[in-house]
C-alpha positions in Angstrom: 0.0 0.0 0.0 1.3 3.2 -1.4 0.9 6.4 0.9 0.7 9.8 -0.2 2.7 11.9 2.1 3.2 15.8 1.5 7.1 16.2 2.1 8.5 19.4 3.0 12.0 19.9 0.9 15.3 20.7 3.1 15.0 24.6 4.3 17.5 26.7 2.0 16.8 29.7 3.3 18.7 32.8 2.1 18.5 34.1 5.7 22.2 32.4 7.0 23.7 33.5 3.4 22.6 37.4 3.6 24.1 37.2 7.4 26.7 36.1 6.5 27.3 38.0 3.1 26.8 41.1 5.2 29.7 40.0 7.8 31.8 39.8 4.8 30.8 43.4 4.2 30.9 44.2 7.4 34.8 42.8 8.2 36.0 44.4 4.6 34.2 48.0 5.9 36.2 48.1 9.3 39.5 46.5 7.3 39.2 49.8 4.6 38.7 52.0 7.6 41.9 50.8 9.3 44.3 50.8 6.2 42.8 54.5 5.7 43.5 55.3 9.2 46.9 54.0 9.1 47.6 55.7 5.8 46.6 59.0 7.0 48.8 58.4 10.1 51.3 58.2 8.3 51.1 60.9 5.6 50.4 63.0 9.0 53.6 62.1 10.6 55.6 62.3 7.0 54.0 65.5 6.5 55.1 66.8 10.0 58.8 65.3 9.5 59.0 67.4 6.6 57.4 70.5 8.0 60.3 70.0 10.7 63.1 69.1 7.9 62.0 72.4 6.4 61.8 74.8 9.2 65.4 73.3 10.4 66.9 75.1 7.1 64.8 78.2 7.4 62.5 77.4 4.1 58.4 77.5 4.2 57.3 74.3 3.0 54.9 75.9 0.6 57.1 77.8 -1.0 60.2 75.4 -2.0 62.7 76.5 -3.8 62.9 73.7 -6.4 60.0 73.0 -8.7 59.7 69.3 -9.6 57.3 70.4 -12.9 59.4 73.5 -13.6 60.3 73.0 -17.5 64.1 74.4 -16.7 65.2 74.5 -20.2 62.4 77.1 -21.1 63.4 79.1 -17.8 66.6 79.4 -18.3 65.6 80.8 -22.0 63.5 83.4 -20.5 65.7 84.3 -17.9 68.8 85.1 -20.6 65.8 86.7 -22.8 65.7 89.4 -19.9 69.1 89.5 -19.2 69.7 90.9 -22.9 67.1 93.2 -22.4 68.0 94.8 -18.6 72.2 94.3 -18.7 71.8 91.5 -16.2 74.2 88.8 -15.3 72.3 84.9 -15.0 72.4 82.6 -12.3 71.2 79.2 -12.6 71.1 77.0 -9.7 71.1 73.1 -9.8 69.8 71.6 -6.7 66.9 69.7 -4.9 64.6 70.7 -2.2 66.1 67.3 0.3 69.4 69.2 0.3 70.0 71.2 3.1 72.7 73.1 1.6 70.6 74.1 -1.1 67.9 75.3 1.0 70.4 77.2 3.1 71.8 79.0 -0.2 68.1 79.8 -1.1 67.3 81.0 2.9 70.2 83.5 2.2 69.3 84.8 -1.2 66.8 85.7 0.4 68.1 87.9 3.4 66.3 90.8 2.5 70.5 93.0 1.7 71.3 90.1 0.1 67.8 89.8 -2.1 68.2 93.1 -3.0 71.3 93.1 -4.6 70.8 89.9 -6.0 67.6 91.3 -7.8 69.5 94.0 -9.0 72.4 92.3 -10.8 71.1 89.0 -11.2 68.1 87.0 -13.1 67.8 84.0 -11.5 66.9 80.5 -12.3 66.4 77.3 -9.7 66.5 73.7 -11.8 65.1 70.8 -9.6 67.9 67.9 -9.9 65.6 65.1 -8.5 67.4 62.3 -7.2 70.1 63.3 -9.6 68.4 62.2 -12.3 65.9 64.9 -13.6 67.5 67.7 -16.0 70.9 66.1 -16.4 70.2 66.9 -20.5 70.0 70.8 -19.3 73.1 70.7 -18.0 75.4 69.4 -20.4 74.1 71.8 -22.3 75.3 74.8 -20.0 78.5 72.7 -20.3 78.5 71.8 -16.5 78.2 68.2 -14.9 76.2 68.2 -11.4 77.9 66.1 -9.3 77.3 68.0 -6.2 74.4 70.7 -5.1 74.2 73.0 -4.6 76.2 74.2 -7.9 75.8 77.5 -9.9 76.4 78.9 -13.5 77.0 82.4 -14.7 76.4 84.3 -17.5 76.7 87.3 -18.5 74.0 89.3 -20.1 74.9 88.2 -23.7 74.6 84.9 -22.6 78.3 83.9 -22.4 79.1 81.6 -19.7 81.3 83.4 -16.8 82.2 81.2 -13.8 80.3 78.3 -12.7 80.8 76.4 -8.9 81.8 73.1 -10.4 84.7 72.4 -7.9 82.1 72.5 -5.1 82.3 76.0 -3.9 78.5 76.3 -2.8 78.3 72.8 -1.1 78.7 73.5 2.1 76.2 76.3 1.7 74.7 75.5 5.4 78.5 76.7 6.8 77.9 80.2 5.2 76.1 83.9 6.2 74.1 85.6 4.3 76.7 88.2 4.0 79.4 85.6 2.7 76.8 85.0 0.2 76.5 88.7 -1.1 80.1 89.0 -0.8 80.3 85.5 -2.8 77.8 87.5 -5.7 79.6 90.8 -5.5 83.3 88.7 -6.5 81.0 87.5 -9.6 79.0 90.6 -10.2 82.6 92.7 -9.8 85.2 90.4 -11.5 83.6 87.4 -13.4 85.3 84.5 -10.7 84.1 81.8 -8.5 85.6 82.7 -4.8 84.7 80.2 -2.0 82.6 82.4 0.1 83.9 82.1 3.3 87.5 82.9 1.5 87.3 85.9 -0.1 89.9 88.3 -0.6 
């Protein structure tokens, strides 16, 4: 005999799935929370490293000397453009904004005697060195090889080179006053050479 019995198929409710789908969620949330946390962390504490790196050498982190998306070649035109026009002498300066020496050489250009003089015989050009290896191309063109930074080149206001700081005059730049720096311009400025500031005659 042959019953008819209405059978109830095995439950396969979506209810333990969608719990546990949204622990999934849940878990990855909290997991992108934490890796944003830490990452801010620690942009916060590089950011504040630098701020500190910065205000060691005297420079506003804003306002950095070396531009990495300055297009040097195209500055350096410029600046000579206006050095034909107004008698000045140029000045283009290889370095990098992780040298302290350069920043030091840029914190006393800017000494407000020194700035002023500066302005008045000088156009002036930065170029952004990278890790040594951004705008070597620019170099060899002035004829120069940057082996050290901070390093200079001259020239005059027919764009003739001068004097340049290839044997490493500038490099201890953080050793140096603002006023060995002027003096350091006026040996240029007055008789086209290269004098170590702190050696001056």
């Amino acid at each position: 005999m042959y019953r008819f019995v209405l059978m109830t198929p095995p439950s396969d409710s979506p209810k333990p799935r969608r719990a546990a789908s949204m622990r999934a969620v849940a878990w990855t949330a909290a997991a992108l929370l934490i890796a944003v946390a830490v990452g801010a962390t620690v942009v916060y504490r590089r950011g504040s490293a630098d701020d500190a790196f910065y205000a060691q050498w005297g420079v506003d982190r804003a306002h950095l000397p070396y531009s990495a998306t300055a297009d040097a070649r195209r500055d350096i035109a410029d600046a000579k453009t206006r050095a034909a026009a107004n008698g000045k002498m140029v000045m283009v300066t290889f370095g990098a904004n992780w040298c302290p020496d350069c920043l030091t050489l840029h914190k006393d250009l800017e000494d407000p005697v020194t700035r002023e003089y500066a302005n008045k015989k000088f156009e002036m050009v930065n170029v952004d060195v990278g890790e040594f290896d951004k705008n070597a191309d620019v170099a060899r063109e002035l004829n120069v090889a940057v082996n050290g930074i901070p390093l200079a080149v001259f020239f005059s206001s027919d764009g003739r080179p001068i004097c340049d700081t290839r044997r490493g005059e500038l490099e201890p730049a953080r050793h140096y006053t603002s006023s060995e720096i002027l003096d350091f311009l006026k040996e240029v400025a007055d008789h086209r050479r290269v004098v170590n500031p702190d050696q001056r005659q």
